[in-house]
N, C-alpha and C positions, 0 to 999 in steps of 0.2 A: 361250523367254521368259526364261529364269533367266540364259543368258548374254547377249542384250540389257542386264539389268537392272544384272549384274555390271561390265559396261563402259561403260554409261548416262554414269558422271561422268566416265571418260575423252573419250568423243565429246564430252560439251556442252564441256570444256574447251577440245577443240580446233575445236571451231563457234563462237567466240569472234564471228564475224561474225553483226551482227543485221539483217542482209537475208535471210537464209534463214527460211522457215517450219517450224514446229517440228519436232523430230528425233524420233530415240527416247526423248527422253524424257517426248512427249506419249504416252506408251503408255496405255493404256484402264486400266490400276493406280493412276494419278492423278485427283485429285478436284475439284469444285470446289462455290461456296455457294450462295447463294439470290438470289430476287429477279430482279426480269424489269423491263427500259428497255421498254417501248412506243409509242417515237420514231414521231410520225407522220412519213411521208416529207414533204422540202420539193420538194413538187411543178410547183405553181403553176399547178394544171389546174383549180383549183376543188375545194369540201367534197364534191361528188357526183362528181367521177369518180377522185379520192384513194381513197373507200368502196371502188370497184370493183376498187380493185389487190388482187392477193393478196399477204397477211399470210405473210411467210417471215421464223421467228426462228431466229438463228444465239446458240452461245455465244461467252462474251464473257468467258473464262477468266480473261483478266491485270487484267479492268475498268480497261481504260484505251485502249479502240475503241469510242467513239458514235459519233462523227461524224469525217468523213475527206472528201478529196474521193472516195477511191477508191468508198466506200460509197455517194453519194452517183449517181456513175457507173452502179454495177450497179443501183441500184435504177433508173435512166433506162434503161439499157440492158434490163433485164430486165422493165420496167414492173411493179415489185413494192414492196413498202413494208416495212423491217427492223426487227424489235424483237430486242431482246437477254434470253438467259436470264443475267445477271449471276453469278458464280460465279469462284470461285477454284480454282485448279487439286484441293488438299486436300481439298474438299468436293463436288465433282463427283456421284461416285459416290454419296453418302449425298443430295444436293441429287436426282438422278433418283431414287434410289430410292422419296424420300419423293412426287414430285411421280406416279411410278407408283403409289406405295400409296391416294394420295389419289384418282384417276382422273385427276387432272391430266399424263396421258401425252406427253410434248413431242412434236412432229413429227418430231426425230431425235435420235441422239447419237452420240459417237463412242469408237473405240476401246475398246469393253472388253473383258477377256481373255476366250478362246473358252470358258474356263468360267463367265461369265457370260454369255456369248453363249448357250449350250445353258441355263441357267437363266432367261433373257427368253424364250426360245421354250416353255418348260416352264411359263413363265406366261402366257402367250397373247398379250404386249404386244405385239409387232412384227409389221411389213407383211411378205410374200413382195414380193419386187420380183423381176420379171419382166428374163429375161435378154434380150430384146428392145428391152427400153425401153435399160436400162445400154448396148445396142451404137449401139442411133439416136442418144444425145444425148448420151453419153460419147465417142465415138469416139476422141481423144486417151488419155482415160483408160484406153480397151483396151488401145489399143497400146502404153502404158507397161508396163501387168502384165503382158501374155504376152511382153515384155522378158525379166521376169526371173519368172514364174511358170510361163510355157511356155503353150501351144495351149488348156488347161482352167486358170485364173487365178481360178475356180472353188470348185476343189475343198477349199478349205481351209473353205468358210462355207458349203457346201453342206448340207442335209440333208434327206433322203427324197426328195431329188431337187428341193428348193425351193431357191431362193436369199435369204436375207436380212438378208445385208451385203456392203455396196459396199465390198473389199478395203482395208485399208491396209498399206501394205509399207515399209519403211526398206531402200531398194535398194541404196546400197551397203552396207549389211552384209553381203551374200552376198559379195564379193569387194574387202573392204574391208582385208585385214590381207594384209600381204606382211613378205617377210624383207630384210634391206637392211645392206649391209657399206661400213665406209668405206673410202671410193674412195681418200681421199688416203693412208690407210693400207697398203692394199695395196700403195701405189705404193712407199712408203716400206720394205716387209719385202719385195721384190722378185716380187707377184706382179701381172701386166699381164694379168686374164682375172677377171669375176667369179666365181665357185667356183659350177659348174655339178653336182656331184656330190657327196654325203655326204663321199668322201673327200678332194675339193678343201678343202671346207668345215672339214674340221679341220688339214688345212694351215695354213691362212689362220688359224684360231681358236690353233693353236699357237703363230703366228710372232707372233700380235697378244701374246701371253702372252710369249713370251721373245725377241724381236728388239727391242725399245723402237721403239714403231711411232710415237710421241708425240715421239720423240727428246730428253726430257730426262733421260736415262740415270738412271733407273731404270728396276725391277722393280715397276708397279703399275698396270698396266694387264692386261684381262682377255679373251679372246675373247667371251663372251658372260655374255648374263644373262636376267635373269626374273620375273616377278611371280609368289610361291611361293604367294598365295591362290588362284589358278584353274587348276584342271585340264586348261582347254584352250588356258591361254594357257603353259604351263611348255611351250618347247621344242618348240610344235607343228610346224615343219619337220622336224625330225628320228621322230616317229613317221609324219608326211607322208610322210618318202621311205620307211616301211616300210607305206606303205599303211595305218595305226591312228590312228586319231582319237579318242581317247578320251573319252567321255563325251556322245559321241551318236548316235543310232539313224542308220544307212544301211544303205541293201538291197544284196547280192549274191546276186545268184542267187535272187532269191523270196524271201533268206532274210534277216529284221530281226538287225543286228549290233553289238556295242558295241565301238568299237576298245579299249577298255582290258582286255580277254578275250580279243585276237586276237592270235596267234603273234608277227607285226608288233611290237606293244607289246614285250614280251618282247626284239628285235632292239634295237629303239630306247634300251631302258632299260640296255643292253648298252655301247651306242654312249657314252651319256650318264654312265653310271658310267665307264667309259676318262677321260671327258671331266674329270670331274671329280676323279679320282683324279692326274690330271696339269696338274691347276689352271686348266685352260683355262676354267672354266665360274664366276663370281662367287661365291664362298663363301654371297653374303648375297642369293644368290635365294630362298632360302628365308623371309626375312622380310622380304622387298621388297613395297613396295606402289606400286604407278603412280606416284608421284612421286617415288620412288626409283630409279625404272628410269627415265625421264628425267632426272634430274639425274646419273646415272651417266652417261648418255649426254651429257648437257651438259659437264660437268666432261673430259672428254675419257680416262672408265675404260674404254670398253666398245667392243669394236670390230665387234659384230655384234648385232643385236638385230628384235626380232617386234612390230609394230606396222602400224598403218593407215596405209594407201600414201601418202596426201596428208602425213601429215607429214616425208615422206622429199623431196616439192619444195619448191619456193618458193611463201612462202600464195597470191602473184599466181598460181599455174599453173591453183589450183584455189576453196577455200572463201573465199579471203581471212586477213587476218591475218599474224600471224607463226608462221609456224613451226618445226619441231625444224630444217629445211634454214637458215631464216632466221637462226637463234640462231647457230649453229655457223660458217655462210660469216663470220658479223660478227666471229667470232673467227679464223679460218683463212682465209687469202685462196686458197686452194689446195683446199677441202675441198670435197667432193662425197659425194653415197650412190649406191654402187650397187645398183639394186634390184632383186632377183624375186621369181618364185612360189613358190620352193622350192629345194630341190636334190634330186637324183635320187638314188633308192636301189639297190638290186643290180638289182630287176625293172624300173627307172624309173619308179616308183613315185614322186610328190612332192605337194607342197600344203601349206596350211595349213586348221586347221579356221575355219571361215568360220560367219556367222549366217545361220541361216535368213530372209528377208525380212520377212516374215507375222507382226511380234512381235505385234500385237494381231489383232482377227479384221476389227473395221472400221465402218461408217457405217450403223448402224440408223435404220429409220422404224419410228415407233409405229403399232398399228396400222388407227388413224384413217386414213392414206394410202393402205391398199391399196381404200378405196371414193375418194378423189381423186385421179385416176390425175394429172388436170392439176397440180396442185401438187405432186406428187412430181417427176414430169418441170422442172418449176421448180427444184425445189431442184439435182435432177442436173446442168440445165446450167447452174446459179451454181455448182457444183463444180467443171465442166470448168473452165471460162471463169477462174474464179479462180486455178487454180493450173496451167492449161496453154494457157490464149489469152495471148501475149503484152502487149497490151494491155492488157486486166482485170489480169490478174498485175504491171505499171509502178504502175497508178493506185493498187491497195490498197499494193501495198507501200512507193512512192518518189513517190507522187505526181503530177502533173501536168509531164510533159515539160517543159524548158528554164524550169518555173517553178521548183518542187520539187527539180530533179537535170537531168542532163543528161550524157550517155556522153563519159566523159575519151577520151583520144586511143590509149588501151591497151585502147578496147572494154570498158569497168565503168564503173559506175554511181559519178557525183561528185555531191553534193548541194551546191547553190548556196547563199550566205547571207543569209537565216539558218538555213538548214535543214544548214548543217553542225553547227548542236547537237545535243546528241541531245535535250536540254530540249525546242528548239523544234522537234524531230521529234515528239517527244512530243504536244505541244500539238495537234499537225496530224495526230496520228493515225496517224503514219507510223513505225507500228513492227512491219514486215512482217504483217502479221496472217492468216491462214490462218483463211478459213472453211469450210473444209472437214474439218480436221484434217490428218494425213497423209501427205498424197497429195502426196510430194517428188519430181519427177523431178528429180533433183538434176545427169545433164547438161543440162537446158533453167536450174532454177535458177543452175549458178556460170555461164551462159555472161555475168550481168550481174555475178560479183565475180571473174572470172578473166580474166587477159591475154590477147588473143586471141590472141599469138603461143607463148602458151604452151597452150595448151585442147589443140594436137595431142599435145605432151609427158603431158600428163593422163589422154591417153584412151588411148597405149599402154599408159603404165605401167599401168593399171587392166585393161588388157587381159589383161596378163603377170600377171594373178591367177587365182587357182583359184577356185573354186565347189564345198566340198566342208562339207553343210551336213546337220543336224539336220533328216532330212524331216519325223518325225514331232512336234515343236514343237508347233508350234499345234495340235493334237488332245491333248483331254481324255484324261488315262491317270491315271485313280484311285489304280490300285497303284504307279505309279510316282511318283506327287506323295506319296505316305503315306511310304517309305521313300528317295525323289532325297538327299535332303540324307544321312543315315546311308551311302548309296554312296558320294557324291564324298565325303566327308568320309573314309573308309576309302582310296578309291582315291589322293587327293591325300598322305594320309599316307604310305600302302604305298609310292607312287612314289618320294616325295622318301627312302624309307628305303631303297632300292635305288639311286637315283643318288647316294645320299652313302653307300652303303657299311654303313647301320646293320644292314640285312639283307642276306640275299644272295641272288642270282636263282635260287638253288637251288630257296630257296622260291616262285617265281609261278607253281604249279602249285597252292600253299596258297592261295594270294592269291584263284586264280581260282576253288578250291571254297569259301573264305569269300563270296568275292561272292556266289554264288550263293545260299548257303545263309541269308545277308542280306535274302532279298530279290530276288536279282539272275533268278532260276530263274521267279521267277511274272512280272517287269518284261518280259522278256524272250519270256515267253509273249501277255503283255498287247499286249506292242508289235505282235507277229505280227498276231493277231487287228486293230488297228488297222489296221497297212497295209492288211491284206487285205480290211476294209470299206470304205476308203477313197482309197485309194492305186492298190491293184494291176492 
């Protein structure tokens, strides 16, 4: 969750497009206010058989979705009548907790973190939902999570063997960040091969540094850089090729491990002081922040760099927009990225560290529902239907076919006028609205903001990514939430004072009995005990 949270404002920056339904940053940590629309549906069946629809209220987060034609659709479709819990994202949390403390338990809610999750069930508010129903009337929604949660999609909201939340996952973040060198530059310092090996890799990082890869002779350009607040965003290909991930829990061998304690690390941080003692590496990664590491990359400093795959194409390939591909082709008519998953280390060992899917825990029903089986089943399939029946999914988001929008000749979605405002999108309700929360399958979502000719370009590159993630995340860890922040806080200093030389790797045998002795010795035991309730 904590690196979710860390990189939150990088993604929405570059989700710039408002056809997609909400990202990571609808995470169950966000809030919203008060007050409930009780919109009778416009039916036209008569006051007595209007009564007989069942009452399904969704939130209505941004208060600006009453009325749509989409809304209007599910509720014909679904034969149900929609009222809104009206609420602002900031007050969410405080708006359910009050309307639990008063007995006023809403019918559902979304995302909240798994330590609130284990505190609703602690207070006896929430339904068990039955793993039979989620497979009959989800079925799409299955086979999205065992995508990318595997066979048991499960086990993360599981407990004593109950299930009581309908998973939410932000999927590409498990294989969302890739390494990516410019093409044009390599071509320019004479090397015709992406850098498939650590040591290709500072080849390339060399000549970007003293062959004037920019060609306007100077000395000021850099092989690489970094954003020096995050510990797992500093250089994570290169402890990749030594197998170390630092700063989250994965299992070897039965056994829970933290790359930033592992031999590996120690390799890496070997590699990265060389690196930096012969200037290959930006002086000023150390107090870069995300929009300094892009515009290093804009300005045409940096010739290798750690980021999210889609901004290495063109926005048509994938989310829409513009982007880092976009900016840079408009300046170089020649520029291209070449992108992978890593480079290989001595054992071929590579990757980048990746987020775990599962940032929140997911879709509660209060516990009123587990005695209405029928309206639970209601809600589950305005879930599916909403964000994975193609049709339900056009009407809430764009509207009514060839009135609303209508599929340009590149296969995306063009909004007819006047609906090319976003004003009169507005007015009409048409501002993607996701009621379910979410539940992005984000390759069914860009297939309506990405070129069709480009969608096969998308899926390799995203393929040629790793999956090397934080299992134990989503589970509650007391002793590690008491002391996380005093570790990274330690480990990110200690690091950057080994790659720039302040200490020296004499000392990361120090390094490693201070962790411990921090804190790191009981985190490490805590974790075990997790897996092994949960996991193994």
């Amino acid at each position: 969750m904590n690196k979710i949270i860390k990189w939150q404002s990088l993604l929405c920056y570059v989700m710039i497009v408002s056809l997609l339904a909400a990202c990571s940053g609808n995470a169950g940590e966000k809030s919203g206010g008060s007050g409930s629309d009780n919109r009778p549906a416009n039916t036209g069946k008569g006051e007595e058989q209007a009564a007989e629809k069942t009452k399904l209220t969704f939130w209505n987060l941004d208060e600006n979705v009453t009325e749509s034609a989409g809304l209007s659709y599910v509720e014909e479709k679904f034969d149900v009548e929609i009222g809104f819990i009206n609420a602002s994202r900031e007050a969410m949390k405080e708006t359910l907790n009050l309307k639990i403390a008063s007995g006023e338990i809403p019918d559902w809610w979304k995302e909240p973190s798994f330590t609130d999750y284990d505190k609703f069930l602690q207070q006896e508010v929430a339904a068990e939902i039955p793993q039979e129903l989620i497979e009959e009337h989800m079925p799409k929604y299955m086979e999205w999570l065992k995508r990318f949660l595997g066979e048991d999609p499960f086990k993360y909201v599981r407990r004593d063997g109950k299930i009581y939340g309908l998973p939410v996952i932000w999927d590409i973040g498990m294989d969302g960040l890739g390494l990516a060198f410019r093409e044009d530059w390599l071509k320019n310092v004479g090397i015709d091969k992406t850098p498939e090996t650590i040591e290709e890799m500072e080849i390339a990082l060399t000549k970007f540094r003293h062959d004037d890869p920019d060609g306007n002779g100077k000395k000021d350009t850099y092989g690489i850089t970094a954003q020096g607040s995050n510990i797992e965003a500093i250089f994570s290909s290169v402890f990749g090729a030594y197998d170390a991930y630092p700063n989250i829990f994965r299992e070897k061998d039965g056994q829970i491990v933290r790359g930033e304690i592992e031999p590996g690390a120690k390799q890496a941080l070997e590699v990265l002081h060389r690196w930096y003692q012969n200037e290959l590496i930006d002086p000023e990664f150390v107090v870069n922040k995300g929009e300094n590491v892009e515009d290093k990359m804009m300005t045409d400093k940096i010739g290798a760099i750690e980021y999210y795959w889609w901004a290495f194409l063109p926005g048509s390939a994938f989310l829409g927009g513009e982007q880092w591909y976009d900016k840079l082709k408009s300046k170089h008519s020649d520029f291209n990225f070449a992108i992978t998953g890593g480079v290989k280390g001595p054992d071929g060992s590579y990757g980048l560290s990746q987020y775990n899917p599962a940032f929140a825990s997911g879709v509660m029903f209060g516990k009123q529902l587990a005695d209405d089986r029928d309206k639970m089943i209601k809600y589950m399939q305005v879930f599916e239907a909403s964000q994975f029946d193609p049709e339900t999914y056009e009407m809430l988001n764009f509207g009514v076919k060839d009135t609303h929008w209508k599929l340009s000749d590149q296969g995306t979605v063009e909004f007819i006028a006047p609906y090319t405002d976003e004003d009169e999108r507005k007015k009409a309700g048409l501002v993607g609205y996701s009621m379910a929360g979410s539940f992005n399958d984000y390759e069914f979502q860009t297939s309506y903001t990405s070129d069709k000719e480009l969608r096969q370009l998308a899926q390799q590159t995203r393929e040629a990514m790793t999956r090397n993630i934080d299992i134990l995340a989503p589970f509650n860890k007391p002793v590690y939430n008491e002391v996380q922040d005093k570790l990274e806080q330690y480990t990110l200093q200690t690091f950057i004072d080994f790659i720039t030389g302040r200490k020296s790797l004499a000392e990361f045998d120090d390094f490693i009995a201070d962790w411990k002795k921090n804190g790191g010795d009981k985190v490490l035991e805590e974790a075990q005990q997790v897996y092994e309730e949960y996991l193994k």
